[in-house]
Each structure stands twice: as structure tokens, then as C-alpha cells.
N, CA and C atoms as a LAMMPS dump frame, in Angstrom:
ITEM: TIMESTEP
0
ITEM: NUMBER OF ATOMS
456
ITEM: BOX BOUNDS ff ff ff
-5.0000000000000000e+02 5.0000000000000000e+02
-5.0000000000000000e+02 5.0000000000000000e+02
-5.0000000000000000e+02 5.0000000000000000e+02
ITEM: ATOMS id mol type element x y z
1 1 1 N 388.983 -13.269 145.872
2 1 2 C 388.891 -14.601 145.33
3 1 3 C 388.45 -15.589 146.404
4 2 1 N 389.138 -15.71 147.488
5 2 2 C 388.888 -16.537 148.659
6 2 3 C 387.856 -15.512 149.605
7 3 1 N 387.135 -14.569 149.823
8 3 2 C 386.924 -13.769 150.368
9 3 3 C 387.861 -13.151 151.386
10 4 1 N 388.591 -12.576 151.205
11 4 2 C 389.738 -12.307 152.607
12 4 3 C 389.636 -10.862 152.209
13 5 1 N 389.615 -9.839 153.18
14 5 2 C 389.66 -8.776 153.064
15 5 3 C 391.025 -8.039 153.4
16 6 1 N 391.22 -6.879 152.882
17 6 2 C 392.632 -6.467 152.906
18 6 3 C 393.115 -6.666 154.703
19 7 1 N 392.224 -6.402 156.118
20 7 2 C 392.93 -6.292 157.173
21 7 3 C 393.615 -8.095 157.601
22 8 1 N 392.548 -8.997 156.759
23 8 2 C 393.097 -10.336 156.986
24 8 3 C 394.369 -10.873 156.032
25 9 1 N 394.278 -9.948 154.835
26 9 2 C 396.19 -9.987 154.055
27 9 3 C 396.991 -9.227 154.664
28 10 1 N 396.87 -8.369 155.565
29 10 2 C 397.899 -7.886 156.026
30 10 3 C 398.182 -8.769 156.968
31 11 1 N 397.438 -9.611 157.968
32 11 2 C 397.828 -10.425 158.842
33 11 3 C 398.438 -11.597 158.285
34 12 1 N 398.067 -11.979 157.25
35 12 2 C 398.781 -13.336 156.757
36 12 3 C 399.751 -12.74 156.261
37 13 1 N 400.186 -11.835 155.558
38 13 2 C 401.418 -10.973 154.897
39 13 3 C 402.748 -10.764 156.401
40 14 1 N 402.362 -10.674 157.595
41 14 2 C 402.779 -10.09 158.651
42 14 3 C 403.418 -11.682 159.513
43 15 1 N 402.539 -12.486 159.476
44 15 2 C 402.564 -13.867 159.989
45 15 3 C 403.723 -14.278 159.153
46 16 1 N 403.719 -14.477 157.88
47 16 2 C 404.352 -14.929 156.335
48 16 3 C 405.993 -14.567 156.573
49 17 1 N 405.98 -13.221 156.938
50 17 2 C 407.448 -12.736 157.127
51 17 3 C 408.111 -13.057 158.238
52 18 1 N 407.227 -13.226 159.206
53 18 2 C 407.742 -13.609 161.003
54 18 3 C 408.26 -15.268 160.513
55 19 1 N 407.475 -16.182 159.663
56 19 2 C 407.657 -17.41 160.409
57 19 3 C 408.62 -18.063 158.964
58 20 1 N 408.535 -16.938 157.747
59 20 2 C 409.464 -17.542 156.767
60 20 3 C 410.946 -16.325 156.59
61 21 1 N 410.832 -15.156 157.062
62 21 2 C 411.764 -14.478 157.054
63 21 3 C 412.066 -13.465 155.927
64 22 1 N 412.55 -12.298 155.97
65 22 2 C 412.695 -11.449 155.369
66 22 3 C 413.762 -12.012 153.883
67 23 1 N 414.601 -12.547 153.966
68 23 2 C 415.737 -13.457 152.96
69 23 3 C 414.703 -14.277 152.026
70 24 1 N 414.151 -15.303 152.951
71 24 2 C 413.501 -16.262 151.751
72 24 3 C 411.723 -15.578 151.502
73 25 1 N 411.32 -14.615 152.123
74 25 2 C 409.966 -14.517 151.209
75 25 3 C 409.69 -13.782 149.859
76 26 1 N 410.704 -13.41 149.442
77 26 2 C 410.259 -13.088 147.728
78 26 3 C 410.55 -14.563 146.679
79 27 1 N 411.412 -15.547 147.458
80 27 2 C 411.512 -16.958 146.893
81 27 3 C 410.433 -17.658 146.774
82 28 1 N 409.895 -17.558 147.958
83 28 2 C 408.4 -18.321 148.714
84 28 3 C 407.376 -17.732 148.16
85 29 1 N 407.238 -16.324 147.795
86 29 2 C 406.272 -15.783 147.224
87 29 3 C 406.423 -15.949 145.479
88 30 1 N 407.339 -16.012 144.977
89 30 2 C 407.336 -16.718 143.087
90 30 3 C 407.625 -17.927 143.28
91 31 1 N 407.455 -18.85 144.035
92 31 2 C 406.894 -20.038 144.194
93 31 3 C 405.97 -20.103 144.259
94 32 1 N 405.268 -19.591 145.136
95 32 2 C 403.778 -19.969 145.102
96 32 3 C 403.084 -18.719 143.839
97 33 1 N 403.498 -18.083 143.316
98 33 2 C 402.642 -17.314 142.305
99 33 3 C 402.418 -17.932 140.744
100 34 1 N 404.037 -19.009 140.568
101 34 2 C 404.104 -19.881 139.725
102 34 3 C 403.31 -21.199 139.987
103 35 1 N 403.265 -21.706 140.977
104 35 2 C 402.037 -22.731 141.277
105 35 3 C 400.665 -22.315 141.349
106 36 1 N 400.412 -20.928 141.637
107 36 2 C 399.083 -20.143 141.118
108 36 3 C 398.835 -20.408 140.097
109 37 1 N 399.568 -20.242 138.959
110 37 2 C 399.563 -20.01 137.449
111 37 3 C 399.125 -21.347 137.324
112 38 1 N 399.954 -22.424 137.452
113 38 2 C 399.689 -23.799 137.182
114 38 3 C 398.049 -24.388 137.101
115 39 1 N 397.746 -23.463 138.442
116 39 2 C 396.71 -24.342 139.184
117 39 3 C 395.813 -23.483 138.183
118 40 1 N 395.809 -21.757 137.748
119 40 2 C 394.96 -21.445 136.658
120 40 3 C 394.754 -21.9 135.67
121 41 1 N 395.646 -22.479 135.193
122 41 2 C 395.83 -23.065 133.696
123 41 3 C 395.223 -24.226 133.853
124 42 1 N 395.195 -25.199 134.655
125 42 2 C 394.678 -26.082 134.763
126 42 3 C 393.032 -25.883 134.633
127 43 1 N 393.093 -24.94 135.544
128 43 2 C 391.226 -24.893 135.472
129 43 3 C 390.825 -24.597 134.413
130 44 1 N 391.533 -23.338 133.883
131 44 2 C 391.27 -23.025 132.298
132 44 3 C 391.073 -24.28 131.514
133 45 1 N 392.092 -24.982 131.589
134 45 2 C 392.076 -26.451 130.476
135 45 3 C 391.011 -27.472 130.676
136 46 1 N 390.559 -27.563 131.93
137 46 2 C 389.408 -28.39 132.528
138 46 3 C 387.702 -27.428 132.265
139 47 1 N 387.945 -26.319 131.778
140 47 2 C 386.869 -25.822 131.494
141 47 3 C 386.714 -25.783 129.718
142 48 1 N 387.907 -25.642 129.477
143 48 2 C 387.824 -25.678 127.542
144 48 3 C 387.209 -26.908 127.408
145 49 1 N 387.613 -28.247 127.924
146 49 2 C 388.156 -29.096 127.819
147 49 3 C 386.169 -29.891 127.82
148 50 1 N 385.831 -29.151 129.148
149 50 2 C 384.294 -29.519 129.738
150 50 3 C 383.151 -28.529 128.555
151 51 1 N 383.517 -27.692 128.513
152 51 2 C 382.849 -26.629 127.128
153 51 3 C 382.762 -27.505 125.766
154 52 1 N 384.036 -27.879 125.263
155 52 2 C 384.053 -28.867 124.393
156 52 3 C 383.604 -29.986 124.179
157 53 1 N 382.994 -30.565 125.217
158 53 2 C 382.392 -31.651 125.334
159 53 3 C 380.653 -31.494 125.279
160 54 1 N 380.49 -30.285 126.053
161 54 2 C 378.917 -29.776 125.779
162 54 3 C 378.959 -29.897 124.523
163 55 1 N 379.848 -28.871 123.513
164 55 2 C 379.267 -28.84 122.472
165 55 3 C 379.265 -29.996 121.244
166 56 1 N 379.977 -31.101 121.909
167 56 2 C 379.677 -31.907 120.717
168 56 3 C 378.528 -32.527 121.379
169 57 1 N 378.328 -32.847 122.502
170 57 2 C 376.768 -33.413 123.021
171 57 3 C 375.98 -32.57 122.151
172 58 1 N 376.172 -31.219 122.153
173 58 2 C 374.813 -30.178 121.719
174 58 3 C 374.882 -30.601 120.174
175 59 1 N 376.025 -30.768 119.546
176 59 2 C 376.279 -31.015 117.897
177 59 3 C 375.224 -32.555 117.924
178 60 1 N 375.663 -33.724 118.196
179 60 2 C 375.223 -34.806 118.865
180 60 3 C 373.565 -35.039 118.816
181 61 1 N 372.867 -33.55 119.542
182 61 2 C 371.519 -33.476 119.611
183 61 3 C 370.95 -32.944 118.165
184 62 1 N 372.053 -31.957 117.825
185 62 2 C 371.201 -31.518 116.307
186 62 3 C 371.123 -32.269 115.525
187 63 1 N 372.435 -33.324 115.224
188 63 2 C 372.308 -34.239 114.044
189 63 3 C 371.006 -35.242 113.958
190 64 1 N 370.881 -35.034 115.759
191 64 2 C 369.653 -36.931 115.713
192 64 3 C 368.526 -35.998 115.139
193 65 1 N 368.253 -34.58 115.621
194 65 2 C 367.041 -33.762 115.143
195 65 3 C 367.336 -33.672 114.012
196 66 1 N 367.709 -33.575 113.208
197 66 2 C 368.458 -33.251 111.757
198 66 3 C 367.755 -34.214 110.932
199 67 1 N 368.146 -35.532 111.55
200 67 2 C 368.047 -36.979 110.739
201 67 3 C 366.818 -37.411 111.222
202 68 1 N 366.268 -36.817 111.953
203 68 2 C 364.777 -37.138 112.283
204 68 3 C 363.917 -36.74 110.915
205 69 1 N 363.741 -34.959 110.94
206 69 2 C 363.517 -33.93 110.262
207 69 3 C 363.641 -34.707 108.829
208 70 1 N 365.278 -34.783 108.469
209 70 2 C 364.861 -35.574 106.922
210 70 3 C 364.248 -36.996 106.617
211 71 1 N 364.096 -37.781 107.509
212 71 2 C 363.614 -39.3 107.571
213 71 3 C 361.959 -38.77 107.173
214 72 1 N 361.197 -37.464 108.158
215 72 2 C 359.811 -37.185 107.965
216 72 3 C 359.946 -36.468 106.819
217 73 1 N 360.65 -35.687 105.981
218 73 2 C 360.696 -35.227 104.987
219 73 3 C 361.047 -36.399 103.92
220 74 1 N 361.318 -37.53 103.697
221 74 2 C 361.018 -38.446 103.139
222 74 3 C 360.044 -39.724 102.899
223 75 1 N 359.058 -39.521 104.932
224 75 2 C 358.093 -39.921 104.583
225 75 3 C 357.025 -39.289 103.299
226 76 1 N 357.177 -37.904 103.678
227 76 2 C 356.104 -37.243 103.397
228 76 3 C 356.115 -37.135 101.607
229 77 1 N 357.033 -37.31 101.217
230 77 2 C 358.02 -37.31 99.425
231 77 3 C 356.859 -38.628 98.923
232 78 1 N 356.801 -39.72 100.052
233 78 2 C 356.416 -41.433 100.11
234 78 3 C 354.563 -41.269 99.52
235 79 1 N 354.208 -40.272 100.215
236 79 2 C 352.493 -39.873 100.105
237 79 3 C 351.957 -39.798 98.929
238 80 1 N 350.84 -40.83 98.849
239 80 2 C 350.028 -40.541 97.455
240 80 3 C 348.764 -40.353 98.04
241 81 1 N 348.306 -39.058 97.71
242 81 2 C 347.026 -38.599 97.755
243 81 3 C 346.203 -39.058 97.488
244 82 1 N 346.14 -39.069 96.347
245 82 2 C 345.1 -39.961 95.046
246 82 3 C 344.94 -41.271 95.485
247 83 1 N 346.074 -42.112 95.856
248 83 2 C 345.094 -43.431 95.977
249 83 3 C 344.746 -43.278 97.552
250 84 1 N 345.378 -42.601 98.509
251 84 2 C 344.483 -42.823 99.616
252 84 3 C 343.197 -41.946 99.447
253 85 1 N 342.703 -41.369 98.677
254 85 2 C 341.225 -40.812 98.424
255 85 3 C 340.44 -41.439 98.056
256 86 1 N 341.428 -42.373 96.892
257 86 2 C 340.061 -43.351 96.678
258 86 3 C 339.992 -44.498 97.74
259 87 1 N 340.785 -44.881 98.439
260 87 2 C 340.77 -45.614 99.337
261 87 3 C 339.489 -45.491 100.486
262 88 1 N 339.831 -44.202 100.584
263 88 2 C 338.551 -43.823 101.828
264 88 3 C 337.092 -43.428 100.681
265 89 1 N 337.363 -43.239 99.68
266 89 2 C 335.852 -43.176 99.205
267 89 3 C 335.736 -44.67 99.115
268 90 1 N 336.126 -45.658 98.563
269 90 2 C 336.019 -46.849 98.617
270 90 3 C 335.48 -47.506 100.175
271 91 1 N 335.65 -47.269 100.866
272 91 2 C 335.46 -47.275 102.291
273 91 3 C 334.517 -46.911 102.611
274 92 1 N 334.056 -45.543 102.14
275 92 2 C 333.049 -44.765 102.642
276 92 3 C 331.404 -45.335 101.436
277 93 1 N 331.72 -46.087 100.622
278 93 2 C 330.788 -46.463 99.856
279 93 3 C 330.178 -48.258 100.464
280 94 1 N 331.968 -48.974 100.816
281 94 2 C 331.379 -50.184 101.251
282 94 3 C 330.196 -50.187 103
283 95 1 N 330.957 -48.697 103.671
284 95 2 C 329.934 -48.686 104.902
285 95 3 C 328.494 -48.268 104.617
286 96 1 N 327.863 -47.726 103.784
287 96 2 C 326.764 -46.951 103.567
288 96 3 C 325.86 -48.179 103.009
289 97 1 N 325.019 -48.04 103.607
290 97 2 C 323.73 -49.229 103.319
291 97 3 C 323.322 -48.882 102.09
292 98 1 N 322.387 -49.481 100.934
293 98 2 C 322.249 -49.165 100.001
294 98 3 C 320.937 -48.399 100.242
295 99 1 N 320.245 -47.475 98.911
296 99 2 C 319.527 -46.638 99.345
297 99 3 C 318.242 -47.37 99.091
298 100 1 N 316.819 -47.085 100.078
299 100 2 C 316.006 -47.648 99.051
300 100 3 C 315.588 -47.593 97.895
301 101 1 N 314.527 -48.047 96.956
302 101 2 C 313.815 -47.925 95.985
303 101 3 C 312.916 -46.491 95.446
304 102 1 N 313.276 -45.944 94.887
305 102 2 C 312.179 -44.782 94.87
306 102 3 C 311.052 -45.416 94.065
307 103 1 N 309.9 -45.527 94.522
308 103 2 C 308.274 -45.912 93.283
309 103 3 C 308.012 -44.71 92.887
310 104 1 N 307.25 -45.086 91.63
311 104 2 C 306.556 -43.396 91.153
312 104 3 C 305.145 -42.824 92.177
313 105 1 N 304.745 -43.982 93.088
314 105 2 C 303.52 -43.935 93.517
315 105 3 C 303.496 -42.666 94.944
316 106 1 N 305.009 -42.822 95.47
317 106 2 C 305.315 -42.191 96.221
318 106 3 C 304.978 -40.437 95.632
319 107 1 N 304.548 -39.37 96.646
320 107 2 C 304.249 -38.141 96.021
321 107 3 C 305.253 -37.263 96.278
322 108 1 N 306.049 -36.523 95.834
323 108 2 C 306.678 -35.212 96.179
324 108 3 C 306.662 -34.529 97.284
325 109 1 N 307.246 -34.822 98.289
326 109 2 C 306.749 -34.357 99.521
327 109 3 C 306.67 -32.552 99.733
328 110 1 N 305.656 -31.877 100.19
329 110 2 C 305.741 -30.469 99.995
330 110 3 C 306.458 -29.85 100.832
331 111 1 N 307.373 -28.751 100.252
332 111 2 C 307.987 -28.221 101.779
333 111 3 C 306.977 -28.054 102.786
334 112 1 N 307.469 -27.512 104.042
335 112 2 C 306.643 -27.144 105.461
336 112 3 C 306.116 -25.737 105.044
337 113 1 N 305.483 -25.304 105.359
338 113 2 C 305.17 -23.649 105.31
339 113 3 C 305.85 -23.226 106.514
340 114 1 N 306.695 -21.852 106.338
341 114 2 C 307.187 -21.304 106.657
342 114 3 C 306.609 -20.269 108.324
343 115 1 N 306.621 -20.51 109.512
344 115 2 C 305.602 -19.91 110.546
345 115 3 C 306.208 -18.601 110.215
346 116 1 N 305.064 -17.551 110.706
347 116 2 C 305.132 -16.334 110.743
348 116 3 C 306.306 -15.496 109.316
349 117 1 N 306.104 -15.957 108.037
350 117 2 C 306.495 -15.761 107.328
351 117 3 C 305.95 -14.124 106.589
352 118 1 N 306.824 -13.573 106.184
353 118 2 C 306.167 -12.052 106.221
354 118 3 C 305.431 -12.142 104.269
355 119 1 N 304.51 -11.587 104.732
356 119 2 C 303.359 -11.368 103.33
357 119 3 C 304.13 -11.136 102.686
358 120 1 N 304.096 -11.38 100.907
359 120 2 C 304.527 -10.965 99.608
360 120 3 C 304.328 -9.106 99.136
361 121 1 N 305.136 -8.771 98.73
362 121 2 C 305.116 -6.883 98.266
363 121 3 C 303.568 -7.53 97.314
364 122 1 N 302.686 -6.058 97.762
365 122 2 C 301.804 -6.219 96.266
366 122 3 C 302.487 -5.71 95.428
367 123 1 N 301.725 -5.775 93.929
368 123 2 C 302.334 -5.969 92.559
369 123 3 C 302.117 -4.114 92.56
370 124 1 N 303.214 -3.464 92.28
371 124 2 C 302.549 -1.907 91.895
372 124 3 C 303.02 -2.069 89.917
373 125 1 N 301.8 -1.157 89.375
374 125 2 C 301.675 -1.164 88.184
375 125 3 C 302.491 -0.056 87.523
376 126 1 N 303.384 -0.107 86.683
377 126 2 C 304.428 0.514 86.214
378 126 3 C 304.151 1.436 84.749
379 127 1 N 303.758 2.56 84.337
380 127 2 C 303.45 2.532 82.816
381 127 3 C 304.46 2.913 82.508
382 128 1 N 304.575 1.958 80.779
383 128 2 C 305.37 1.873 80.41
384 128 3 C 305.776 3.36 79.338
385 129 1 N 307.4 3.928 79.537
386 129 2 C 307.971 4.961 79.255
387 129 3 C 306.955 5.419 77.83
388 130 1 N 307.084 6.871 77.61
389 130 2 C 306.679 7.58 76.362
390 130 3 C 307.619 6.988 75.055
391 131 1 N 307.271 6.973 74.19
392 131 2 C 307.984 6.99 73.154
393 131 3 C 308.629 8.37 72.652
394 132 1 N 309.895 8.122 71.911
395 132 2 C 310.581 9.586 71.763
396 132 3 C 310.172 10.531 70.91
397 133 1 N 310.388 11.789 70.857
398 133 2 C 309.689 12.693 69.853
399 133 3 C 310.168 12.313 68.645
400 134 1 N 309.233 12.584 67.184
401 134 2 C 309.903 12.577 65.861
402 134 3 C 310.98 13.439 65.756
403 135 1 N 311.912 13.136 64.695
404 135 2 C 313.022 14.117 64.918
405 135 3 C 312.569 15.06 63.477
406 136 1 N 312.71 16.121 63.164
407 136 2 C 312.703 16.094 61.784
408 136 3 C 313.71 16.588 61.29
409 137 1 N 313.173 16.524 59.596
410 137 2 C 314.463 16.969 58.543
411 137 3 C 315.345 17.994 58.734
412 138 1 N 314.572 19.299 59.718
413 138 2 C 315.391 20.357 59.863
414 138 3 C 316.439 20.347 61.047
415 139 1 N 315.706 19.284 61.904
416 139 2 C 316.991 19.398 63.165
417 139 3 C 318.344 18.758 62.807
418 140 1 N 318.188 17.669 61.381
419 140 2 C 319.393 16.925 61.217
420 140 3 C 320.138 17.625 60.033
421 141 1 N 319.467 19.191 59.102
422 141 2 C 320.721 20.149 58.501
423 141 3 C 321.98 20.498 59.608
424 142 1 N 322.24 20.857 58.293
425 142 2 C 323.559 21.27 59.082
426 142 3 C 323.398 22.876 59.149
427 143 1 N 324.085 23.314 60.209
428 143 2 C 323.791 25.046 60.263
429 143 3 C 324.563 25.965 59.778
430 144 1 N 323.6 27.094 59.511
431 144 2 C 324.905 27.984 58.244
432 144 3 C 325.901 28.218 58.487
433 145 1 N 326.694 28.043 57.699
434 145 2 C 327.856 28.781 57.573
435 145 3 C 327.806 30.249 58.004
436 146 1 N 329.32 30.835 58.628
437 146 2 C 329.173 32.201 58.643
438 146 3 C 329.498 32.821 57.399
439 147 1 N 329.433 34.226 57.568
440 147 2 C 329.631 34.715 56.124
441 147 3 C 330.928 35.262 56.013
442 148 1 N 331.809 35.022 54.245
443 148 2 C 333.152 35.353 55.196
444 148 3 C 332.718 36.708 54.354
445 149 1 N 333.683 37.225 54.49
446 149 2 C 333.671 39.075 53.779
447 149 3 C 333.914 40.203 54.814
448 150 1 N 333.287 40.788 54.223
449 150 2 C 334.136 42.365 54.617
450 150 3 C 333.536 42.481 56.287
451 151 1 N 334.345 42.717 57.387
452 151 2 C 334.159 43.066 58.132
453 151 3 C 334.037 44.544 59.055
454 152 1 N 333.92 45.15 59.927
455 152 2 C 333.545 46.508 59.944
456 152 3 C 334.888 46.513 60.166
């Protein structure tokens, strides 16, 4: 605890008995083991005591985040889409200069031709399919019957 190693408790253990005496050092020694205790308990209580206090600071920090969190979750409830859309189209119509005049005199301007544009497929000539064979009367009978009777 204090760093003292066992050859430096035997010297204070050895000193302890010379200068308080064989009679009074088991008195002297649960005296001071009961003021040990004291002085543990104390620290114990000064550490619950300091722990407990973090955590309501830390409780403290969640609530302000908490009440932040729902204040922006009630801005956001506040939002109308719709009229700020038309707002900015409204906006976006008063900045735009008006367009000019179109005349009919004006011509269709032609696209650009295309540089190094690759030639058109020629046309290949396709003839058109056969027509189907006639069917006739005999392919659409129906086929004989077998014969029933005497078999071998």
C-alpha cells in the first residue's frame, strides 16, 4: 500500500515493540487498525459521494441533449414544404429577366452537323415470306378408326 517491503515491516514491527513494549502493543496495534478502518471508510464515502456527483453532472448533460434533440424535433413538426417551394419559385421567377419576343421572321435554327459522324447502314432488301401451303379436305378428316373384332 505505502510501498514498504516485508524487510522494512520487520524493522518497524522490531522498532514498534522496543519503544512501545511487549504489554501495550496488541492495544496500540487495534488502535491503530480501528483508525485504519475509519480512515477507509472515509475514503470509501468521499469516493461514493464524488461518483455520485459525476453522475448527476453526466444525468445533467443528457437532459440539456435531450431537450435540445426535442426543441429540433419540434422545429422540424413547424416545416411547411409547400409554401417554402412556392416561395423560392416565386423568387426564382421575380429574378429571371423576362424572355424576349419570338417573331415568325426569325428561322429555325439547324442543328450543327455532327464532325466525323459515322455513315448511315445501306438499306438491304428483304423479300417478303412465302405464303402458306393450301391445306386440303383430306388433311383436316379425321383418321380411321381401328377395327375392333376378332384378334389372332
Amino acid at each position: 500500500m505505502f510501498g514498504l517491503n516485508w524487510g522494512e515491516l520487520i524493522v518497524i514491527g522490531i522498532v514498534a515493540l522496543i519503544a512501545i513494549g511487549p504489554k501495550e502493543l496488541p492495544t496500540v496495534l487495534r488502535t491503530l487498525g480501528h483508525w485504519m478502518g475509519k480512515v477507509r471508510r472515509m475514503a470509501n464515502e468521499f469516493q461514493s459521494q464524488f461518483q455520485e456527483a459525476l453522475r448527476e453532472a453526466e444525468f445533467a448533460d443528457l437532459k440539456k441533449h435531450a431537450d435540445e434533440i426535442s426543441s429540433s424535433v419540434q422545429e422540424i413538426g413547424r416545416i411547411e414544404p409547400i409554401s417554402e417551394m412556392q416561395k423560392d419559385v416565386e423568387q426564382a421567377f421575380a429574378e429571371t429577366p423576362p424572355a424576349a419576343p419570338v417573331t415568325e421572321s426569325a428561322a429555325e435554327p439547324q442543328p450543327a452537323p455532327v464532325p466525323d459522324a459515322p455513315s448511315p447502314l445501306p438499306e438491304i432488301e428483304v423479300p417478303p415470306p412465302e405464303p402458306p401451303a393450301a391445306i386440303a379436305a383430306e388433311d383436316l378428316a379425321a383418321p380411321p378408326a381401328p377395327k375392333a373384332g376378332g384378334g389372332a
